[in-house]
VEXDREN-2710 file (C-alpha; in Angstrom, 1 decimal):
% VEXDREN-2710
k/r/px/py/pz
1/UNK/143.4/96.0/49.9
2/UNK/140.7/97.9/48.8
3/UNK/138.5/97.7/52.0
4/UNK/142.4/98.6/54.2
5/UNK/141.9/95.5/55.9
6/UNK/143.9/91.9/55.7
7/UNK/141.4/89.0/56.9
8/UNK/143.7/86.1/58.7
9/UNK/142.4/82.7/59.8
10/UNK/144.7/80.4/61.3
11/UNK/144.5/77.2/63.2
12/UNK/140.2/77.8/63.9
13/UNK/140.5/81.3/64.6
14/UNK/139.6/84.1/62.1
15/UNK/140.6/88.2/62.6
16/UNK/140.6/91.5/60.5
17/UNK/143.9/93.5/61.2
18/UNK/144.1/97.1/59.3
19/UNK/146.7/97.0/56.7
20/UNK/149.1/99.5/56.5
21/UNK/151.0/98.8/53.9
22/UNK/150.8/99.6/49.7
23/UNK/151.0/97.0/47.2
24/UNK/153.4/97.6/44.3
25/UNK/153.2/94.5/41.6
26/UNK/154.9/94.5/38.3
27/UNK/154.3/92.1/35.4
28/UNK/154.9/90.9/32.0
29/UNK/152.4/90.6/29.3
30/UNK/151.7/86.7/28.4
31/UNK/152.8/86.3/25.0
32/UNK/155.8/89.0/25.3
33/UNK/154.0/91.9/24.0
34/UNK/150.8/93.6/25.3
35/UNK/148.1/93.2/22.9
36/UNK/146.4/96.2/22.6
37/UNK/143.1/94.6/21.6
38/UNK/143.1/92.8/25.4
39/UNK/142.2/93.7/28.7
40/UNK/145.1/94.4/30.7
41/UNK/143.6/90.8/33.0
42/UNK/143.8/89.1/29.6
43/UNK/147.6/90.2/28.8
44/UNK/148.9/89.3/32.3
45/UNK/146.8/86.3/32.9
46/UNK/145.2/87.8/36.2
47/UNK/142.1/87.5/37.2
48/UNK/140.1/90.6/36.9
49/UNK/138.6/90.0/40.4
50/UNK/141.9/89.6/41.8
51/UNK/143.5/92.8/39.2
52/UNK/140.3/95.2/40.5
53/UNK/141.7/94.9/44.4
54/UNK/144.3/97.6/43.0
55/UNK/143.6/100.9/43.4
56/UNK/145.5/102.6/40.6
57/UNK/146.7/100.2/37.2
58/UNK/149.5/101.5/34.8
59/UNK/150.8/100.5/31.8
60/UNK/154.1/101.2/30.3
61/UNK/154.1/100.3/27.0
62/UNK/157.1/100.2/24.8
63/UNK/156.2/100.8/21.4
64/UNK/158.3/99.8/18.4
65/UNK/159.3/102.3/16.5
66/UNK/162.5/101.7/13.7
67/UNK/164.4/104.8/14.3
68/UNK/164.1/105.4/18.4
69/UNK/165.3/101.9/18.3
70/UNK/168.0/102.4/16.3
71/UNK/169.3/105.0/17.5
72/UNK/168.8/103.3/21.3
73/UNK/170.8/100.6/19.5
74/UNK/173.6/102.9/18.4
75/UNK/173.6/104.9/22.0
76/UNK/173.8/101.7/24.0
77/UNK/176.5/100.0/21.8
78/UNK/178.8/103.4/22.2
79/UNK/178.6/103.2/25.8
80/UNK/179.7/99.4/26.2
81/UNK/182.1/100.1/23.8
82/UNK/183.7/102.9/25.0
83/UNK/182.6/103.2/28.7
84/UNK/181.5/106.8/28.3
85/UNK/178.5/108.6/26.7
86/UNK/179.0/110.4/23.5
87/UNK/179.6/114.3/23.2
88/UNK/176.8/116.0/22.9
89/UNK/176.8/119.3/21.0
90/UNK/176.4/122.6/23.6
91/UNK/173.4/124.8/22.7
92/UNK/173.5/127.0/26.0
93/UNK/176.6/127.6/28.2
94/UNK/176.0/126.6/31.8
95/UNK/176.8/130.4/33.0
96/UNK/173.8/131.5/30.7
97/UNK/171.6/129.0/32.1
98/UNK/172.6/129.8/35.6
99/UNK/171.7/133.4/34.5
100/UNK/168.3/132.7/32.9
101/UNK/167.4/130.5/35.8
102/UNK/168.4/133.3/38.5
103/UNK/166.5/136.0/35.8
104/UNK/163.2/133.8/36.5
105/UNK/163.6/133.0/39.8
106/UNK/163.0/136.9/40.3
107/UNK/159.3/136.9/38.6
108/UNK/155.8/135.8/40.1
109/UNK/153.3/135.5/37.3
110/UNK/150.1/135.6/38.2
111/UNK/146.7/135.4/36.0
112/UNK/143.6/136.9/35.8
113/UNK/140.0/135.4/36.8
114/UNK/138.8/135.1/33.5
115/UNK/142.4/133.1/32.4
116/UNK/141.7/131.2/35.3
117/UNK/138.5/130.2/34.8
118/UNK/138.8/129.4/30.7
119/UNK/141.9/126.8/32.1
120/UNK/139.8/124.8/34.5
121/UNK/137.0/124.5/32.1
122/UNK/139.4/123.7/29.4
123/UNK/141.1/121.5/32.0
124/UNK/137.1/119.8/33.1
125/UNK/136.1/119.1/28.9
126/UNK/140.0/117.3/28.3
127/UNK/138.9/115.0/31.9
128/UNK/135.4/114.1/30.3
129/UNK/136.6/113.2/26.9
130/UNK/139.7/110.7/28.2
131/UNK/137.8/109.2/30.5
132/UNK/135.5/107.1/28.1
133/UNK/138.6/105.3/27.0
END
């Protein structure tokens, strides 16, 4: 995968053929629930060998938290019971949207050098301090 080749040997003869194809793999965590305190190889039970051919890893983790899950609970138990979603109270109109959305659609903001600059620095220090995770 990582080299974009697939190496093939069948019946005494051996071949490279460029792969042109992505890999998309999905798995569960062992026990049920990622342990945080694991490698992700330890909480799928993959090799890291074999789990290093990928060229981009992510994790989607569902953490538990009391009151998103209740009210998940209560959302997903109206909707089987009453094949619908519930109401949800208006804050905008839909012609005032429209009209804000047209309204911006007529601006092209622009920023200065110095803006510009101070972002992509800001943007450079975030990038080195989340990558030693």
């Amino acid at each position: 995968m990582e080299q974009q080749t697939v190496s093939i040997a069948k019946a005494g003869i051996t071949t490279t053929l460029n792969a042109r194809t992505s890999v998309l793999a999905a798995a569960n965590p062992v026990y049920g629930r990622y342990n945080i305190k694991m490698s992700a190889h330890q909480n799928i039970n993959m090799p890291a060998s074999l789990l290093s051919r990928f060229d981009i890893i992510f994790l989607l983790l569902d953490k538990a938290d009391k009151d998103q899950d209740a009210l998940l609970a209560h959302h997903v138990g109206f909707v089987h019971k009453n094949k619908r979603h519930p109401e949800r109270e208006k804050l905008f109109s839909t012609e005032f949207l429209r009209g804000y959305v047209s309204l911006a659609k007529q601006y092209d903001p622009t920023i200065d050098l110095d803006a510009s600059q101070y972002i992509q620095s800001k943007y450079i220090d975030k990038r080195k301090v989340s990558s030693t995770f």
